[in-house]
N, C-alpha and C positions, 0 to 999 in steps of 0.2 A: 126607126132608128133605136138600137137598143143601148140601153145604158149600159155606160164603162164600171165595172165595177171595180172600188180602190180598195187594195190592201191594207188592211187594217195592220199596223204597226204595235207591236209590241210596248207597255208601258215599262220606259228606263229606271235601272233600276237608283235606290236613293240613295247619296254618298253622304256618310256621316263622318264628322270633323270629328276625330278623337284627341282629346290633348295629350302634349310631353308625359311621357310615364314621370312617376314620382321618384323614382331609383335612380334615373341620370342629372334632377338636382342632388343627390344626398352625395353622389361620385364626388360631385364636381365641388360640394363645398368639403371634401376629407383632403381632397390632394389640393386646397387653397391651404386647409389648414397644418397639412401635412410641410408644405412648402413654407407658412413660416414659422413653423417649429424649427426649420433646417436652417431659415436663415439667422433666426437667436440664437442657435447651438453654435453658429459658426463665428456671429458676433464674440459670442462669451469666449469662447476659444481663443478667437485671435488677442481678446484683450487679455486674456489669460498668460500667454506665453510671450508675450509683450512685457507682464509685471515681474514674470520669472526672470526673462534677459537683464532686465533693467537690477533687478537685486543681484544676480552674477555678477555684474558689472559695478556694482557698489560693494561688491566683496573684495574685489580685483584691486579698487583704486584704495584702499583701505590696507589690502595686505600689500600693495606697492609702496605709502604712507611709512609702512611698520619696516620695510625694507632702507628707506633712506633716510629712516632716524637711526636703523642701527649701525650705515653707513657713517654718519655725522657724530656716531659716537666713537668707533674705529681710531678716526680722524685727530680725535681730540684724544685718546688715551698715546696714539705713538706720539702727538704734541707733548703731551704728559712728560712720558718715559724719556724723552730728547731734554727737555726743558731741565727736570731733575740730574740728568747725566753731566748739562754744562755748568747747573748748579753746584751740585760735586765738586768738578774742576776747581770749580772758579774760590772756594772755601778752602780747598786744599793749598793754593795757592798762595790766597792772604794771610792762612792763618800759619805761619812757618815756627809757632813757639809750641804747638801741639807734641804729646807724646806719642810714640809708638803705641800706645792703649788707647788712647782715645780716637789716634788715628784705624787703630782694627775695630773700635765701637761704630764709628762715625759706617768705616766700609762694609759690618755686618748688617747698619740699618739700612743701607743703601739696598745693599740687596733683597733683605725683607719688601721693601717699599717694589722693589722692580719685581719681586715674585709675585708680589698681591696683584699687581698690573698685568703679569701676564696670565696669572687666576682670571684677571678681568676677561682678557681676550678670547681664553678657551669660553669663558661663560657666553659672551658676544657669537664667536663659531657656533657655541650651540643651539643660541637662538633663531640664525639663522638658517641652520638645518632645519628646524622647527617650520619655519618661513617657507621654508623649499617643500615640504611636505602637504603644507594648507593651498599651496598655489598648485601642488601638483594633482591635489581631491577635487581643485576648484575646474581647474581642465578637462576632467574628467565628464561634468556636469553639461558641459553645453559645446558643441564644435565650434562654433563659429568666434570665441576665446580661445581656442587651444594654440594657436602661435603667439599670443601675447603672454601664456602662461611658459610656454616653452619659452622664450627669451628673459624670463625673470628667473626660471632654473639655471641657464647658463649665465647668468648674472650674478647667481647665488655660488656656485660652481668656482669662479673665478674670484671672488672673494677672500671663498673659504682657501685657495691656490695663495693668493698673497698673503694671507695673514700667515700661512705654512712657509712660506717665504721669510714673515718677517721674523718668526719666532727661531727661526734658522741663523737668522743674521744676530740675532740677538746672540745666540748662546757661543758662538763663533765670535765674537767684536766685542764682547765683556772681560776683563781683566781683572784680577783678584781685588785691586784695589775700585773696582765699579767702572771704572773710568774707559769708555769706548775707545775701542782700537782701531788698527786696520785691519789689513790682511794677514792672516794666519797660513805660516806654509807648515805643512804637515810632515812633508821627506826633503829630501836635500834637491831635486827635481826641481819642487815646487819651490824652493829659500832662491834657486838659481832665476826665476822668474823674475821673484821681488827684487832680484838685486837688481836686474835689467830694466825695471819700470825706476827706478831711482828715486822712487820716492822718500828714503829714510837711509841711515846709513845700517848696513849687517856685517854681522861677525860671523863667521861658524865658531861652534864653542864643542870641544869636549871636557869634560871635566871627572879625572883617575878621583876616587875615595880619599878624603882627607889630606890633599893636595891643592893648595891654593894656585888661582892660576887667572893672570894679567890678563883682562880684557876690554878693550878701550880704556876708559880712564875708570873701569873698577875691577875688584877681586872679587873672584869666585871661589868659594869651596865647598864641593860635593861630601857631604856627613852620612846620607842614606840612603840606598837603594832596593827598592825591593821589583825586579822585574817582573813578578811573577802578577803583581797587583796593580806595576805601570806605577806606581809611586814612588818619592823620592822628599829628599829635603838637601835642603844646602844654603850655607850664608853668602849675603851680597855685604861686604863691605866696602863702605862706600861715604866720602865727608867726615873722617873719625869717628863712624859708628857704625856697628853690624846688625843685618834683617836680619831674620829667620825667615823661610818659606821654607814653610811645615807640610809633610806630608801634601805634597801636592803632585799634580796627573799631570800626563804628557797632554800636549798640544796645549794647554793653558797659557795663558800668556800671562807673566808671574811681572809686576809691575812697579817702582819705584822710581822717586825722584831723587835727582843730585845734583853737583855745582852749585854755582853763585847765581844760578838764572834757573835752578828747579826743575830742569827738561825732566819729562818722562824717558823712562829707558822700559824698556822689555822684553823680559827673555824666557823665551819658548823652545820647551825639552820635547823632542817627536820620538827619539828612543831610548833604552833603558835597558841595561847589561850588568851584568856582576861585577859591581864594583867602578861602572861606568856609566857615563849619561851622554847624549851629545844633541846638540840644537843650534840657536843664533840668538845672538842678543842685537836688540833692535835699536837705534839713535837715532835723536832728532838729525836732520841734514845738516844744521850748524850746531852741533855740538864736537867738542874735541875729537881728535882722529884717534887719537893713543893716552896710553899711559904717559908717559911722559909730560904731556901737554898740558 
């Protein structure tokens, strides 16, 4: 029996365990550190335009502040100019031993005093324009302001709309003698209105050069005309004593008192001709109808 003979097998070969290369730790700690560099940057950021919103926002409530003081101040100047106006009146009224001089001193300072006031108001308009300009830089800076800043413009806007209103009413409602009027009709159109609202009694008045001429319970007479410049003069006599209204403009409402009870009267010249003038003289509702009365 012959021996089997076994195939000798080949010796396997030897596996060597190599470790991690060094290069995939150094990867992996640049993009740890790269990641939180990103997330500082993005920290500082946010807190960054966090601090900016918040000073926007204290610019805003600051220039809104400087807005409703110079509303509040507005307020208290037409208080002013109203308050002085009934003061006026009400001096005129008591003091009935006054002369004709001190009564044109008393009515030139009145108006000094009411021009300084409306000096006030243009200065106030132009602070507020100022106002409108820093609110509208301020909009500019950040969007997510820009509608609170556009409604502080149109707030500014409307302001400056009424006080152009009130400076309007002023210069239309003042009467030589200071003393607030009413309505001013300018042509014969506009006289036919007032007489229909009834608030006051009207005349129509013409009055010829150097011609006295009966109107309600006073005389008129026209001494000067110059059409060319809309000016004129002419006396009111009136209580055994005669005005002057010197060189004075059409639409003005040329102002005195008369009778035992002091009504205002006033009368307002809209045209002016050679050697003619013609307008309405204006009465309280109970004052006499005529001459005669």
């Amino acid at each position: 029996m012959s021996v089997q003979e076994v195939p000798i097998r080949p010796p396997l070969p030897r596996i060597e365990l190599v470790p991690p290369r060094k290069r995939n730790s150094t990867v992996t700690y640049v993009l740890l550190a790269a990641a939180a560099i990103y997330i500082i940057l993005s920290l500082y950021f946010i807190y960054t335009l966090r601090t900016t919103t918040n000073d926007l926002r204290t610019k805003i409530l600051a220039l809104q502040e400087k807005q409703w003081v110079l509303d509040a101040q507005q307020v208290q100047l037409g208080n002013h100019l109203l308050a002085m106006s009934s003061e006026f009146k009400q001096e005129l009224s008591s003091e009935l031993g006054l002369t004709q001089q001190q009564m044109a001193a008393r009515a030139a300072k009145l108006e000094r005093q009411q021009k300084a006031a409306a000096a006030r108001l243009v200065a106030t308009e132009s602070q507020q324009q100022q106002q409108g300009e820093e609110l509208a830089a301020v909009s500019g800076e950040v969007s997510n302001v820009e509608t609170d800043v556009g409604a502080a413009k149109a707030e500014i806007q409307k302001t400056r709309t009424d006080l152009a209103v009130t400076n309007d009413k002023l210069e239309r409602t003042i009467g030589d003698l200071g003393v607030q009027s009413g309505l001013i009709a300018h042509n014969a159109q506009e006289l036919e209105i007032l007489k229909h609202k009834g608030d006051r009694n009207y005349y129509d008045v013409t009055l010829q050069k150097n011609v006295r001429t009966a109107v309600s319970t006073v005389m008129l007479q026209l001494k000067k005309v110059d059409p060319k410049k809309n000016k004129f003069t002419l006396y009111v006599i009136s209580d055994d004593r005669t005005i002057e209204k010197k060189d004075r403009t059409l639409n003005e409402p040329l102002q005195f008192y008369t009778g035992r009870d002091h009504m205002l009267y006033e009368l307002v010249v809209f045209t002016a001709e050679k050697n003619m003038v013609t307008g309405y003289l204006s009465t309280p509702k109970n004052a006499p109808k005529g001459w005669a009365q």
